[in-house]
N, C-alpha and C positions, 0 to 999 in steps of 0.2 A: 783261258779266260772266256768270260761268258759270249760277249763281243767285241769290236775295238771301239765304241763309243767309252768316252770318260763323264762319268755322273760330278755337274760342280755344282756342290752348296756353297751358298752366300749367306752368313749368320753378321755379318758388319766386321763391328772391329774398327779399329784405325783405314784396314786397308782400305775402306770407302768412304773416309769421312771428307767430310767439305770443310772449308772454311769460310769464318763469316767474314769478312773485309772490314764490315760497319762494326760489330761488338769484335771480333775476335774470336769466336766460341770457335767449335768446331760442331759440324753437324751431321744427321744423314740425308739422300737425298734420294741417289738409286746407285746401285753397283757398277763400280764400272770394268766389270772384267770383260764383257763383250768388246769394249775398247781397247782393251789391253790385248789379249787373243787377235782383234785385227791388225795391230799395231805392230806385234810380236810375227805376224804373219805366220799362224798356226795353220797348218792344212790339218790338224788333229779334228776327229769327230768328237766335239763337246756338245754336253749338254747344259747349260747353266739355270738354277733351280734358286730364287730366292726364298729363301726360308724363314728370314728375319734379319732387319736390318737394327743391330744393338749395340752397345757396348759390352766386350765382357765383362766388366766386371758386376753390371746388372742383370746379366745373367743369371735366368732360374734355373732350380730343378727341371720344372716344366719345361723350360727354355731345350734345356740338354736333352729330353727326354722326347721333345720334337725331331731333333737331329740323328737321333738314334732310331726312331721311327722311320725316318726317311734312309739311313742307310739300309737298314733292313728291307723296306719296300722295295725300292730301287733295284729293277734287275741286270745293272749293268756290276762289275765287280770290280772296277777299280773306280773311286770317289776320293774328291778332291774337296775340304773343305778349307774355303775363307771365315778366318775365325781372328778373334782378337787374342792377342798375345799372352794376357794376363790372366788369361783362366783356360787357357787351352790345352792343359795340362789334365787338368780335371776334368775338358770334354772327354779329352782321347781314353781317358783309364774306364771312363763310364762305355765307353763305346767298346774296349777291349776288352773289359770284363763280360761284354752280352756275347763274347766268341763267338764273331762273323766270319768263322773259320774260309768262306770263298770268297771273300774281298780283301781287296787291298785298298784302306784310305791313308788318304794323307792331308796331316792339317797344316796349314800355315798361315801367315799373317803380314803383318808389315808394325813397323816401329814407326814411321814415317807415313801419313795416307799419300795415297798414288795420284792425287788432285795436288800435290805439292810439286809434281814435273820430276826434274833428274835427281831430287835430292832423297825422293820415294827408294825403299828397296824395296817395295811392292812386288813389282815387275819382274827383278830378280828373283825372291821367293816363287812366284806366281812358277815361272819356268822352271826354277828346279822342282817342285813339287811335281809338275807336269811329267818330266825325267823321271824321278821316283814311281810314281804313280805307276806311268809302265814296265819299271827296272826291278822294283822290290816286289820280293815275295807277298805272298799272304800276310795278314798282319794289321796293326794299325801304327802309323810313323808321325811322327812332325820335322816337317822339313824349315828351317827355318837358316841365313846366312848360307845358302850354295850347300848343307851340310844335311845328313838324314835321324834320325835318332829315335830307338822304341820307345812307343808310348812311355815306358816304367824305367827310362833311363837318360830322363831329362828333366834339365829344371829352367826357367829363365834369371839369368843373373841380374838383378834390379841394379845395381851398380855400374854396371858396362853395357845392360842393353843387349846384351846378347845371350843368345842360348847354349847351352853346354850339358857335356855326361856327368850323371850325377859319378859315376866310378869313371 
């Protein structure tokens, strides 16, 4: 590997959303994975890179094609992206199709934003991504419930909430 620092994008998602107390909504405000990493008590060399703070499902082309820019620039070779659940499927195939043959990223998410405290799997995700990130080969993965899976062999089940192989 290039070096041991780990490149982290921040594109939103659940895993940063706020909540409003007064209306209810949920919102963005700023990432909190610097929180999370001190929390987690990471001696890892991160880099944390907001990119875009959105939902995916209003997620653009442009949007994706931001992220794929910044994996490419990037010369560190393993990247960790926080992404939203719902279309992070479609990041990852866009990003493995442009074959970043010397990187290793891995996306993941949360079902639960991490502004919600212990009920968040934020945090979970967060770390195993971390694991992966230095554990898997070359590639692009989404890590997502403790578990790893290639881009092209995954789907999220809208029913359960949880991710699984398509075979």
């Amino acid at each position: 590997m290039k070096d041991k620092t780990i490149q982290v994008f921040v594109t939103g998602g659940t895993f940063d959303k706020e909540y409003n107390f007064i209306n209810g909504e949920l919102f963005f405000k700023d990432t909190h994975l610097k929180e999370m990493f001190s929390r987690g008590r990471s001696t890892l060399d991160i880099d944390v890179k907001t990119l875009m703070m959105i939902d995916s499902l209003e997620m653009t082309t442009e949007d994706r094609q931001i992220i794929l820019h910044n994996c490419k620039k990037t010369s560190q070779s393993r990247i960790i992206i926080t992404h939203g659940t719902d279309t992070m499927v479609s990041t990852a195939k866009l990003i493995a199709e442009a074959e970043l043959k010397d990187k290793t990223i891995v996306l993941t998410g949360a079902m639960v934003p991490y502004a919600f405290g212990t009920s968040s799997d934020g945090f979970f995700n967060l770390g195993a991504a971390l694991a992966f990130a230095q554990a898997l080969p070359r590639g692009v993965y989404i890590s997502m419930n403790g578990r790893y899976y290639n881009w092209d062999n995954v789907k999220k089940n809208r029913q359960t909430g949880y991710f699984e192989s398509l075979v």
